[in-house]
Backbone and ligand atoms as CSV (ligand in chain L), in Angstrom:
chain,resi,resn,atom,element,x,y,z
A,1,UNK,N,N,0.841,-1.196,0.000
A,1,UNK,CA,C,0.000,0.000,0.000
A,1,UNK,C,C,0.881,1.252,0.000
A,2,UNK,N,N,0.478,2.240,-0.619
A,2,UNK,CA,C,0.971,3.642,-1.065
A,2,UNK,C,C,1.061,4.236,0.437
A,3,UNK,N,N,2.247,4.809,0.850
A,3,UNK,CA,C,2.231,5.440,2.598
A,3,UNK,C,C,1.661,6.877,2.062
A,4,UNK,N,N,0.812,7.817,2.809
A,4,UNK,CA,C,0.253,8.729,2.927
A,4,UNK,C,C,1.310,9.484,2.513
A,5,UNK,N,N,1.484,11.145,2.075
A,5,UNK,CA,C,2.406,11.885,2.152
A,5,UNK,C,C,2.387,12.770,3.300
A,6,UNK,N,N,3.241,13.574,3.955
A,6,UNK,CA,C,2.713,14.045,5.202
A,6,UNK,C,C,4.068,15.275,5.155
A,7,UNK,N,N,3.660,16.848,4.711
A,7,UNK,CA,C,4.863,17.628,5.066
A,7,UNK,C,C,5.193,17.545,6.441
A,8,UNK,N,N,6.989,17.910,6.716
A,8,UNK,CA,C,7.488,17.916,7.951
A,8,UNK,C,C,8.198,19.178,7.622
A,9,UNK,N,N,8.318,20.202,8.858
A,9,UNK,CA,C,9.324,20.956,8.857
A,9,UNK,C,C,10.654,20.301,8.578
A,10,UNK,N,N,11.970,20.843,7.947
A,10,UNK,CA,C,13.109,20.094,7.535
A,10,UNK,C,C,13.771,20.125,8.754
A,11,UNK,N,N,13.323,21.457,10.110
A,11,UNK,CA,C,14.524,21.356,10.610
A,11,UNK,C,C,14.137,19.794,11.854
A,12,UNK,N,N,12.851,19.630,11.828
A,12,UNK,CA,C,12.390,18.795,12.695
A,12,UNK,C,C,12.838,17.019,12.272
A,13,UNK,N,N,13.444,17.095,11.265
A,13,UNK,CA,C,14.118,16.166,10.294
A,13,UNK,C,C,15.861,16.650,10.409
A,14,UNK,N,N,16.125,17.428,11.534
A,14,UNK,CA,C,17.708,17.276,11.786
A,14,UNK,C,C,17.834,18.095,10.480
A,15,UNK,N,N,17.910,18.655,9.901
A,15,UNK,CA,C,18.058,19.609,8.505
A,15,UNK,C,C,18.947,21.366,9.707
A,16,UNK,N,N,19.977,21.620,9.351
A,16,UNK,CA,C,20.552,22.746,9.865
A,16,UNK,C,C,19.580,23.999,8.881
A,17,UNK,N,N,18.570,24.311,9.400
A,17,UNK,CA,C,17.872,25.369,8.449
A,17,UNK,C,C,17.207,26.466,9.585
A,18,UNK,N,N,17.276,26.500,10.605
A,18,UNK,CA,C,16.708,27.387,11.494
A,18,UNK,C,C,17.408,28.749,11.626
A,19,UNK,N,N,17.076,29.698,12.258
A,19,UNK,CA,C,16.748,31.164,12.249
A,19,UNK,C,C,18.594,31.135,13.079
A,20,UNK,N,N,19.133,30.256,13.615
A,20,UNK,CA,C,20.240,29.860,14.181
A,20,UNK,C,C,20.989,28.827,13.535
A,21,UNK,N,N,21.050,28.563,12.338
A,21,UNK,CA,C,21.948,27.645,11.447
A,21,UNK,C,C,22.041,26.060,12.246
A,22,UNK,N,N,21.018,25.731,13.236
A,22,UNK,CA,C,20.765,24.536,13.906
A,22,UNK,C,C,19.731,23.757,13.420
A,23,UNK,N,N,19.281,22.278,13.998
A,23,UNK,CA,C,18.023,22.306,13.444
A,23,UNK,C,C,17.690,21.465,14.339
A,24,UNK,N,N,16.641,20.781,14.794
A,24,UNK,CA,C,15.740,20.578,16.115
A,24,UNK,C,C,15.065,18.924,16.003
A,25,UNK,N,N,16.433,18.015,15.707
A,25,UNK,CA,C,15.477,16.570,14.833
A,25,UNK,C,C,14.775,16.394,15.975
A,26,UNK,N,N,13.656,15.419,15.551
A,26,UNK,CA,C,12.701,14.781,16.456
A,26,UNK,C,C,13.805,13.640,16.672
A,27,UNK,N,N,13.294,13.075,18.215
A,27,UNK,CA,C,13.784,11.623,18.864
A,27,UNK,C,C,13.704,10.487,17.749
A,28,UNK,N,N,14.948,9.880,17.647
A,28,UNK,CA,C,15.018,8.651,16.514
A,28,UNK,C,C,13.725,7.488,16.422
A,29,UNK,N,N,13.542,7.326,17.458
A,29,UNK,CA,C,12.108,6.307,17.101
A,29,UNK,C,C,11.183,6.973,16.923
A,30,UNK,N,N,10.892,8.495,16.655
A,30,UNK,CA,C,9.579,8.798,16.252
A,30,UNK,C,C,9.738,9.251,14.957
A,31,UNK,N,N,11.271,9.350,14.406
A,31,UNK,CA,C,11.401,10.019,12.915
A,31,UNK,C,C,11.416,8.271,12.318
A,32,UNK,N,N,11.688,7.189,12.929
A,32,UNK,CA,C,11.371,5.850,12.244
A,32,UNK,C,C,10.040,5.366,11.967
A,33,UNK,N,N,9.041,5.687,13.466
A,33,UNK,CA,C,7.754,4.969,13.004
A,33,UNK,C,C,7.370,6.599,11.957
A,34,UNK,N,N,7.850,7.283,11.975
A,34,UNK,CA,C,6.554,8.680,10.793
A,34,UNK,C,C,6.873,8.055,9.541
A,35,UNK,N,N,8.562,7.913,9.572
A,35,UNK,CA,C,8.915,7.556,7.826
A,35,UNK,C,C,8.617,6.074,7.917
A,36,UNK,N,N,7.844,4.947,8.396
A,36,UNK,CA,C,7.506,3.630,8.430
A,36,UNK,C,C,5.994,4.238,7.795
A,37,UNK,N,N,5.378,5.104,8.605
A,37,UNK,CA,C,4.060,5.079,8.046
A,37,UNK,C,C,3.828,5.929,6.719
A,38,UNK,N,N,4.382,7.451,6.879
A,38,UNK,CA,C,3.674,8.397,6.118
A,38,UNK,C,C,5.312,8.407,4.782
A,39,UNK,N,N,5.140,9.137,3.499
A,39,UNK,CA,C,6.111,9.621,2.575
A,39,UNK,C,C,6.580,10.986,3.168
A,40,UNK,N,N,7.767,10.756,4.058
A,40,UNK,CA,C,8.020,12.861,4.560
A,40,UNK,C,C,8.626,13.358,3.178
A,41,UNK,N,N,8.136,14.581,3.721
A,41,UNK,CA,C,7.937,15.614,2.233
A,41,UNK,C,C,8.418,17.039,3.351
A,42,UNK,N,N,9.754,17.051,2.983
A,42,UNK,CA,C,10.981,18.309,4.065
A,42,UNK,C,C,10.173,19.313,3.497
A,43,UNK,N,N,9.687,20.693,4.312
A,43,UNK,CA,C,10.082,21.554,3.588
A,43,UNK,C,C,10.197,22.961,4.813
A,44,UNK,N,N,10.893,23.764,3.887
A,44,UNK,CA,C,11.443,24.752,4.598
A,44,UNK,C,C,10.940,26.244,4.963
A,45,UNK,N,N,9.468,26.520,4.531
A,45,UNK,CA,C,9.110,27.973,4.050
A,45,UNK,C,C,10.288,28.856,4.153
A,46,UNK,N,N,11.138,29.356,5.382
A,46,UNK,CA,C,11.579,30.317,5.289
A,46,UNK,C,C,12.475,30.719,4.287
A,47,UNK,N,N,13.516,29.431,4.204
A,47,UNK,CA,C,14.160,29.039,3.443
A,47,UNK,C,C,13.909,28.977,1.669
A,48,UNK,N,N,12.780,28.651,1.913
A,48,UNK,CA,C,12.170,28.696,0.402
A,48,UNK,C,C,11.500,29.712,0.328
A,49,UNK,N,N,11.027,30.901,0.873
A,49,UNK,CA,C,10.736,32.269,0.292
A,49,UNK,C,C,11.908,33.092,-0.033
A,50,UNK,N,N,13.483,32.317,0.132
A,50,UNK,CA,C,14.548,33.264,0.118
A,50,UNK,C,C,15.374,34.168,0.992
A,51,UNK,N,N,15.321,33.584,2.497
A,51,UNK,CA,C,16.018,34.209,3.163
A,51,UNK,C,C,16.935,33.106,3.744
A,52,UNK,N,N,17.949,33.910,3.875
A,52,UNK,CA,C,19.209,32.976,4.443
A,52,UNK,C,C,19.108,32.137,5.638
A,53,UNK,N,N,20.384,31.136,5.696
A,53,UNK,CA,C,20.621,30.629,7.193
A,53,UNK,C,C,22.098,30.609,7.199
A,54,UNK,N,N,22.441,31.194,8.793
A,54,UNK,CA,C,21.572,31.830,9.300
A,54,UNK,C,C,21.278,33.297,8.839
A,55,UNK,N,N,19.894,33.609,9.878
A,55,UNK,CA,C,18.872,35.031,9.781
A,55,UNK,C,C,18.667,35.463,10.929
A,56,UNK,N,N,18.206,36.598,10.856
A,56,UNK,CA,C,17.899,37.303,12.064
A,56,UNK,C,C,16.671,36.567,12.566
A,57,UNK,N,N,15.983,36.285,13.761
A,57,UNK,CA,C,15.122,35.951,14.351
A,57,UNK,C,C,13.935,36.906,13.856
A,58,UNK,N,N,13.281,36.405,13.778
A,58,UNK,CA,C,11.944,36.839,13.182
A,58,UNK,C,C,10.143,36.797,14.313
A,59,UNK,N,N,9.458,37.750,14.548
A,59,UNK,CA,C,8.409,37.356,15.043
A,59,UNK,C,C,7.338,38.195,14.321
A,60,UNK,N,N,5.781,37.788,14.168
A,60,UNK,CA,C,4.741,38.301,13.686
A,60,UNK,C,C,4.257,39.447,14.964
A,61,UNK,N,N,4.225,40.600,13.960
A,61,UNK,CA,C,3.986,41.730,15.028
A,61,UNK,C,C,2.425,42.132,14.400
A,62,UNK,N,N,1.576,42.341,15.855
A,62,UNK,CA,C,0.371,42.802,15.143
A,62,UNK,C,C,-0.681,41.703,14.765
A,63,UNK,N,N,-0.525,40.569,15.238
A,63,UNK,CA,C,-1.247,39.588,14.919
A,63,UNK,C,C,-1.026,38.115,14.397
A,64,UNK,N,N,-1.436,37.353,14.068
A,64,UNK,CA,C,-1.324,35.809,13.764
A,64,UNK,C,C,-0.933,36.187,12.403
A,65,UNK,N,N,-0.373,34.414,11.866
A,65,UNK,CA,C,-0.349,34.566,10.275
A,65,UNK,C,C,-0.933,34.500,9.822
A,66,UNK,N,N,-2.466,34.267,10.025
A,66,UNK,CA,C,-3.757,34.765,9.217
A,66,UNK,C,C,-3.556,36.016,8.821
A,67,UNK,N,N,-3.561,36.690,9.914
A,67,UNK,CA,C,-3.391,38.531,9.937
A,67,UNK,C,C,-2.137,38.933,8.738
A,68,UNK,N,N,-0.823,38.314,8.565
A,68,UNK,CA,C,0.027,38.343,7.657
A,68,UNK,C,C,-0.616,38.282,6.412
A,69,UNK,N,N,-1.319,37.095,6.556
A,69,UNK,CA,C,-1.836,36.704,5.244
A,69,UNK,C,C,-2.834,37.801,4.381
A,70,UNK,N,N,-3.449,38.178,5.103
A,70,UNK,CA,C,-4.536,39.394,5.094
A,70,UNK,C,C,-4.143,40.802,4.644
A,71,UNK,N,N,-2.851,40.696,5.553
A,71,UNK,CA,C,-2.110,42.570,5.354
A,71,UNK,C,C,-2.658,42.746,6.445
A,72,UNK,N,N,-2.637,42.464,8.171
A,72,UNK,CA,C,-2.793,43.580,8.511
A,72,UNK,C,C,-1.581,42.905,10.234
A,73,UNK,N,N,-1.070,42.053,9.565
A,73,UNK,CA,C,0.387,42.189,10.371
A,73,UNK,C,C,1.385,41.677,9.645
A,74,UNK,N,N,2.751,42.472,10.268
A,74,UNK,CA,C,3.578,41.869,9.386
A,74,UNK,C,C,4.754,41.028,10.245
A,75,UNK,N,N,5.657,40.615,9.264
A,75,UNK,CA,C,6.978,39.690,10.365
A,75,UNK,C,C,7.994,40.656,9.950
A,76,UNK,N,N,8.537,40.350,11.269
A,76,UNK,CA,C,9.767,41.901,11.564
A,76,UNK,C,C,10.397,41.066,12.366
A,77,UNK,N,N,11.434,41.130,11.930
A,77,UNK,CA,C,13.035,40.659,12.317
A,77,UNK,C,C,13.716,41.605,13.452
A,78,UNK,N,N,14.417,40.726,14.512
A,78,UNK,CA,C,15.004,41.815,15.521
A,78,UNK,C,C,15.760,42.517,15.405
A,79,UNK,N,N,16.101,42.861,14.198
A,79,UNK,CA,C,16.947,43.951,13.807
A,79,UNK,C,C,15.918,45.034,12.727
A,80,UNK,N,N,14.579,44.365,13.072
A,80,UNK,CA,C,13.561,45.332,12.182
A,80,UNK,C,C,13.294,45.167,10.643
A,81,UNK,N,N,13.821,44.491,9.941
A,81,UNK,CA,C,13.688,44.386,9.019
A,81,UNK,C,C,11.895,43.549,8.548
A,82,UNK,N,N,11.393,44.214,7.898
A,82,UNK,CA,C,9.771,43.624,7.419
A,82,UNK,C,C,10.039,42.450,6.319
A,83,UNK,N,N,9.820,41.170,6.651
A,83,UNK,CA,C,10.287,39.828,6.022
A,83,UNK,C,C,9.121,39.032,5.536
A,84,UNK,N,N,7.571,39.981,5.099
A,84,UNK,CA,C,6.421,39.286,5.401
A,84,UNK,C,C,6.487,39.110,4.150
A,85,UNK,N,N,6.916,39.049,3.137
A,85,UNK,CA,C,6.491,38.760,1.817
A,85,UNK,C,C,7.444,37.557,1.683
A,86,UNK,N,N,8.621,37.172,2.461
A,86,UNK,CA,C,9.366,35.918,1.702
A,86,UNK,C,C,8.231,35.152,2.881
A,87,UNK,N,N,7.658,35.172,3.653
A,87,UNK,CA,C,7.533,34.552,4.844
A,87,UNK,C,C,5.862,33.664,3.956
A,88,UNK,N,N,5.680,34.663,3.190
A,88,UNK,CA,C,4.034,34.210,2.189
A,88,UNK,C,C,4.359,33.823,1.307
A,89,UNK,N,N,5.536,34.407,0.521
A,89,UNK,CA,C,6.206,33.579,-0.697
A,89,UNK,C,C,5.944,31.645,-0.226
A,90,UNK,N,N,6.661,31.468,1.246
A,90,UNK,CA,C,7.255,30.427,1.302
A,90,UNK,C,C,5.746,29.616,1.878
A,91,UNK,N,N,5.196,30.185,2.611
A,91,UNK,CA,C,4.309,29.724,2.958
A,91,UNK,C,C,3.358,29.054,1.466
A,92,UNK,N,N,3.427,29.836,0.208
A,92,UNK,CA,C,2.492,29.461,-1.079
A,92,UNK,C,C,3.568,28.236,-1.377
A,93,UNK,N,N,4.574,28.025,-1.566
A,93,UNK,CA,C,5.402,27.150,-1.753
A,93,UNK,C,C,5.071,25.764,-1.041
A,94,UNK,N,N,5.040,26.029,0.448
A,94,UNK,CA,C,4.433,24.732,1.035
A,94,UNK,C,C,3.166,24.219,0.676
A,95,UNK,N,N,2.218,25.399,0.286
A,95,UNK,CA,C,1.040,24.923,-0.197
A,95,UNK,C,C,0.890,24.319,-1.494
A,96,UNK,N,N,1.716,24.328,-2.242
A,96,UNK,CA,C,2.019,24.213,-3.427
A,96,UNK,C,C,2.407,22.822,-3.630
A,97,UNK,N,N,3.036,22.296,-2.810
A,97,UNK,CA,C,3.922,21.308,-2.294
A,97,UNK,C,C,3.132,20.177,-1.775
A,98,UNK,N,N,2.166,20.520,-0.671
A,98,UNK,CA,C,1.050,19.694,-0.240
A,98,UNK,C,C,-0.046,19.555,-1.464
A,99,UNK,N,N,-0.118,20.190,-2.086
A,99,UNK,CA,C,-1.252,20.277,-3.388
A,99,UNK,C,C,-0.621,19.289,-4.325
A,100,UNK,N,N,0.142,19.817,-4.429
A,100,UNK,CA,C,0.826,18.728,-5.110
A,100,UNK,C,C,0.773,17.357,-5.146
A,101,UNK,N,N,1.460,16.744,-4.105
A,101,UNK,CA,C,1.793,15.335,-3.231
A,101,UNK,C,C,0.094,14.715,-2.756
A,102,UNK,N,N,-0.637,15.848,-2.851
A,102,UNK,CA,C,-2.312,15.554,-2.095
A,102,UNK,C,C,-2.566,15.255,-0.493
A,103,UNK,N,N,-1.672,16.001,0.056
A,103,UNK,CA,C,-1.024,15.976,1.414
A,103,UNK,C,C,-2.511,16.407,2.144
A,104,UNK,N,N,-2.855,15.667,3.217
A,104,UNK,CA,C,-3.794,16.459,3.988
A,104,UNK,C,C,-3.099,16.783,5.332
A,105,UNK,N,N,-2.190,16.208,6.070
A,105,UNK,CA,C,-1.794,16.351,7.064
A,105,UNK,C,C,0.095,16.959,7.292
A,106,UNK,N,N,0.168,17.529,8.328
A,106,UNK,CA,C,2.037,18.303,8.132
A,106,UNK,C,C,2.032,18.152,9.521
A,107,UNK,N,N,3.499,18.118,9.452
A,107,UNK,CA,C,4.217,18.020,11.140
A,107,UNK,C,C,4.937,19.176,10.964
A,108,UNK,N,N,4.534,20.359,12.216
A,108,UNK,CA,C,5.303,21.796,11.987
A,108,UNK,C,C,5.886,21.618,13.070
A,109,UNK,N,N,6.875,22.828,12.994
A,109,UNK,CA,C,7.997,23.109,14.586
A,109,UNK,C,C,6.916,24.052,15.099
A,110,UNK,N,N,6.646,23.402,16.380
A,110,UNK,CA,C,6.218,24.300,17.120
A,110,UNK,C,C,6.553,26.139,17.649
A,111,UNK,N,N,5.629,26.823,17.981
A,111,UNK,CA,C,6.367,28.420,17.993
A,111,UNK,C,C,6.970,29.010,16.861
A,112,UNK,N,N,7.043,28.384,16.243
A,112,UNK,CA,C,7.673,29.453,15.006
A,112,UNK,C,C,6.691,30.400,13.721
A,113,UNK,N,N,7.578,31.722,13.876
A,113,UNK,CA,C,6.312,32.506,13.071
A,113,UNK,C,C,5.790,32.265,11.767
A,114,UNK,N,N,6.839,30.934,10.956
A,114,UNK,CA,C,6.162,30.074,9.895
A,114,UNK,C,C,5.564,28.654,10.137
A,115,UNK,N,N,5.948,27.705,10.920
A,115,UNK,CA,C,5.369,26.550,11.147
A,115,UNK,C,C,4.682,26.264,12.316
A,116,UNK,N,N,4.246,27.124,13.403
A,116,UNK,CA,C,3.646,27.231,14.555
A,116,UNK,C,C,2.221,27.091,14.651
A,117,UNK,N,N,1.066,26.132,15.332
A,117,UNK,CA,C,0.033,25.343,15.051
A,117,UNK,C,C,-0.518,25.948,15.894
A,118,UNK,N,N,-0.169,26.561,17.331
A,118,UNK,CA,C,-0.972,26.936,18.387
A,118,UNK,C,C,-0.798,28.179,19.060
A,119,UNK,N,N,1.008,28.165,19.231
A,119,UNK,CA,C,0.987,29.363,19.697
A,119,UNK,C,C,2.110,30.175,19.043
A,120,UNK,N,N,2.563,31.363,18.802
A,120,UNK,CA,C,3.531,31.655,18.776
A,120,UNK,C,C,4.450,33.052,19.147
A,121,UNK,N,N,5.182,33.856,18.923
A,121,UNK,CA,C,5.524,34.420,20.034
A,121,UNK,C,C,4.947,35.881,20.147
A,122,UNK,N,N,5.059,36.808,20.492
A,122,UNK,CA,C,4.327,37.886,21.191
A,122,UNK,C,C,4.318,38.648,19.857
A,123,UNK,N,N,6.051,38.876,19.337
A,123,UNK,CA,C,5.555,40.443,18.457
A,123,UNK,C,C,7.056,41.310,18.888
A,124,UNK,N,N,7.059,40.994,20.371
A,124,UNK,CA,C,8.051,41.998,21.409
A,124,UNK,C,C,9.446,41.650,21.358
A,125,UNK,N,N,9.479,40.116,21.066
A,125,UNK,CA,C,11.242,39.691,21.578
A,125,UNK,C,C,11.250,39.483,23.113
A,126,UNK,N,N,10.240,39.355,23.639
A,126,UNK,CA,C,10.259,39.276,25.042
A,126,UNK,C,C,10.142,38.140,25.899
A,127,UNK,N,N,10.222,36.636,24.831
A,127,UNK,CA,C,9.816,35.273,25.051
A,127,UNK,C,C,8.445,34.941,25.737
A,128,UNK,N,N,7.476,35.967,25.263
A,128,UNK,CA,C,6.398,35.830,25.545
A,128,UNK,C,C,5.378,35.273,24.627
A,129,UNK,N,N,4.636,34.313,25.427
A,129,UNK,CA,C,4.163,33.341,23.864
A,129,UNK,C,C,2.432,33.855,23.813
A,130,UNK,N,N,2.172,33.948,22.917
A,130,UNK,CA,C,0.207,34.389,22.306
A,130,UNK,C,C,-0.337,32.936,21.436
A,131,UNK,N,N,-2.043,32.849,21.580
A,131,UNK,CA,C,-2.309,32.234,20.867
A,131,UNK,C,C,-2.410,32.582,19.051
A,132,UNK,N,N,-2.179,31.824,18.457
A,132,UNK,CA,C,-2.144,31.905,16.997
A,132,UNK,C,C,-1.373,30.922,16.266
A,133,UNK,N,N,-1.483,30.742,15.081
A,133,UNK,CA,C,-0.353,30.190,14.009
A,133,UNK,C,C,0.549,30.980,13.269
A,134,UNK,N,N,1.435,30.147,13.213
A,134,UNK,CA,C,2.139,31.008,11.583
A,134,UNK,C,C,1.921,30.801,10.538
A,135,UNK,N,N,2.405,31.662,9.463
A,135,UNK,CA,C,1.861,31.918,8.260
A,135,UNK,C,C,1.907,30.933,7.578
A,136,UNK,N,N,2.519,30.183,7.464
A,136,UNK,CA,C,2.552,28.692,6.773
A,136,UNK,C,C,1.676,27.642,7.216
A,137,UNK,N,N,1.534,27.510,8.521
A,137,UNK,CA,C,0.257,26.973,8.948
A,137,UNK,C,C,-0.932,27.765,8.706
A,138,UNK,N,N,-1.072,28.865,9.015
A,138,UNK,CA,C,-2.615,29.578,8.704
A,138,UNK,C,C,-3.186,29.447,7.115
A,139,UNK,N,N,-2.033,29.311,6.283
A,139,UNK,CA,C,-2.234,28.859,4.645
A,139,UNK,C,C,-2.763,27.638,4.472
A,140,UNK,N,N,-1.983,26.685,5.102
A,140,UNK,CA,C,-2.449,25.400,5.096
A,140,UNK,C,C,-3.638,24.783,5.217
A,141,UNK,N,N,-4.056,25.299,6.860
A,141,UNK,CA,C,-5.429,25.169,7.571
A,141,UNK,C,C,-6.212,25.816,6.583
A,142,UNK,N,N,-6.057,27.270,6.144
A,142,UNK,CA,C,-7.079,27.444,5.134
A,142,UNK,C,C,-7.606,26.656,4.126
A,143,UNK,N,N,-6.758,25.810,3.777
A,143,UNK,CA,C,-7.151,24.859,2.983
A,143,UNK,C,C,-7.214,23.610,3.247
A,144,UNK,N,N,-7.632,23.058,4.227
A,144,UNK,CA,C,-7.842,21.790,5.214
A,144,UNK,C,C,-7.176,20.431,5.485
A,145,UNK,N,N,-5.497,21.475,5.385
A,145,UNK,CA,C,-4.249,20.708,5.949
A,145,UNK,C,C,-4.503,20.726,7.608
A,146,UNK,N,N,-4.277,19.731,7.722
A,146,UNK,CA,C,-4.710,19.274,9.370
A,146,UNK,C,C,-2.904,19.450,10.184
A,147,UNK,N,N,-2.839,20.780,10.597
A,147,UNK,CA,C,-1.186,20.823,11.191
A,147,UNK,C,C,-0.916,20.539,12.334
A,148,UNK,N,N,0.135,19.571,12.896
A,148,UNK,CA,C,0.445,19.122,14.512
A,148,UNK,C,C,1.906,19.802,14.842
A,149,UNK,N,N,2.212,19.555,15.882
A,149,UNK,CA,C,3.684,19.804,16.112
A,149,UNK,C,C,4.014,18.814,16.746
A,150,UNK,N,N,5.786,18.769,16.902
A,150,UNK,CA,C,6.296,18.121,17.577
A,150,UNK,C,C,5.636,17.458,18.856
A,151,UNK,N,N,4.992,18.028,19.865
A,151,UNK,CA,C,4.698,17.468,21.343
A,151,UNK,C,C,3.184,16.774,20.152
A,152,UNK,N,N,2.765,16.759,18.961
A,152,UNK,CA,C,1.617,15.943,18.886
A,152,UNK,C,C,1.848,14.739,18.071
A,153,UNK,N,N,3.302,14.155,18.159
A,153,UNK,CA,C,3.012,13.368,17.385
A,153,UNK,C,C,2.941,11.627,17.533
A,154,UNK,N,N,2.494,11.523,18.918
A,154,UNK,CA,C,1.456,10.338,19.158
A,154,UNK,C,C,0.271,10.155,18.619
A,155,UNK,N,N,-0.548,11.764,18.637
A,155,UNK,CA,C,-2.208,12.034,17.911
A,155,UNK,C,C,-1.919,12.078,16.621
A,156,UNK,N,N,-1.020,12.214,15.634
A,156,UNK,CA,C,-0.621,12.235,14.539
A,156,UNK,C,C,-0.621,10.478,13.979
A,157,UNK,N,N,0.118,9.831,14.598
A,157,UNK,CA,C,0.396,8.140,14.715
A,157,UNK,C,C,-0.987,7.642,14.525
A,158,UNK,N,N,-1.909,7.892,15.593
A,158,UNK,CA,C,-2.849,7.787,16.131
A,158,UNK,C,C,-3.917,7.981,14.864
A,159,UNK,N,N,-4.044,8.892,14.006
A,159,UNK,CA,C,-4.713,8.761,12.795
A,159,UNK,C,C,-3.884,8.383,11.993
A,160,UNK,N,N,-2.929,7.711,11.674
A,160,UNK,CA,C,-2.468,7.201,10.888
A,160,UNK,C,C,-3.057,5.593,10.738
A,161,UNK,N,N,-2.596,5.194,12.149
A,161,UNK,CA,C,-3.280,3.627,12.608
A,161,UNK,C,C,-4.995,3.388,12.094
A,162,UNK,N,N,-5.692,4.731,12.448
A,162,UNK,CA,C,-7.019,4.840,12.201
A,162,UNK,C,C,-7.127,4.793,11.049
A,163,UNK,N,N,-6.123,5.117,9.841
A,163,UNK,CA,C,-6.580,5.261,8.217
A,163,UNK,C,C,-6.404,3.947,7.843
A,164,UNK,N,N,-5.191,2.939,8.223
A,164,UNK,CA,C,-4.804,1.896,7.676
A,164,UNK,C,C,-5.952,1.037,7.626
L,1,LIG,S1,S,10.598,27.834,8.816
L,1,LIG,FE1,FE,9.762,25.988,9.762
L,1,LIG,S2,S,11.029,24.372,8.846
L,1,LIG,FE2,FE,12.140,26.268,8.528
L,1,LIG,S3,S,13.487,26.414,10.289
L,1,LIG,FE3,FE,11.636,27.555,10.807
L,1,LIG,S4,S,10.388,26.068,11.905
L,1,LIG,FE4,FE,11.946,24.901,10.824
């Protein structure tokens, strides 16, 4: 049988692509049973709207990445720089990507102002966390990509077992 396709953030796949030239693999037996069940499909938004690694740290000021998506917040880098157009570039890219492959489901890095499912950070630089997604998730969900993070991917397993 054909394994599901399922985007993963790259850096959550040990990929050095984060905002710190690091990258954040998941625990070895859970990157074995995902690639046992689902086809991972890396991808990078930030990276793929065109900004370097490493980058300045980045947070959504003014609102969720819905609100990005919309125009009426943008992502601003701690050195100020306005980064909301590679941040949607990359975000159409992932969507593009799941459309593609016929992906309904993605494993994002949690907190981050592109792959973040629940919460992510203030706006301030102040390690203060708000509810919302990032822009790559808020794209997704718009179109009824079902996004988890890292701490979900027992409930992730969990409909996988349920599809087989
Ligand atoms: S954009 Fe997503 S995949 Fe890329 S480094 Fe940030 S959290 Fe990881």
């Amino acid at each position: 049988m054909n394994k599901p396709p399922l985007l993963v953030s790259a850096c959550l796949l040990g990929q050095p692509v984060r905002y710190d030239g690091h990258g954040k693999a998941l625990p070895a037996p859970e990157l074995f049973e995902l690639s046992r069940r689902y086809q991972l499909l890396s991808i990078c938004p930030e990276c793929q709207g065109g900004l370097p690694t490493p980058r300045p740290a980045a947070e959504i000021s003014g609102g969720d990445g819905g609100d990005v998506l919309d125009g009426r917040a943008r992502v601003i880098t701690q050195t100020g720089q306005d980064v909301s157009c590679a941040f949607i570039d990359g975000a159409r890219q992932a969507l593009d990507s799941a459309i593609h492959h016929g992906c309904r489901q993605a494993l994002l890095k949690a907190k981050s102002p592109s792959c973040g499912n629940r919460q992510i950070y203030s706006g301030h630089f102040d390690q203060q966390l708000q509810q919302g997604s990032g822009v790559t998730t808020a794209l997704l969900q718009r179109h009824g990509i079902h996004v988890f993070n890292e701490n979900e991917v027992d409930r992730l397993l969990l409909t996988a077992k349920q599809q087989a």
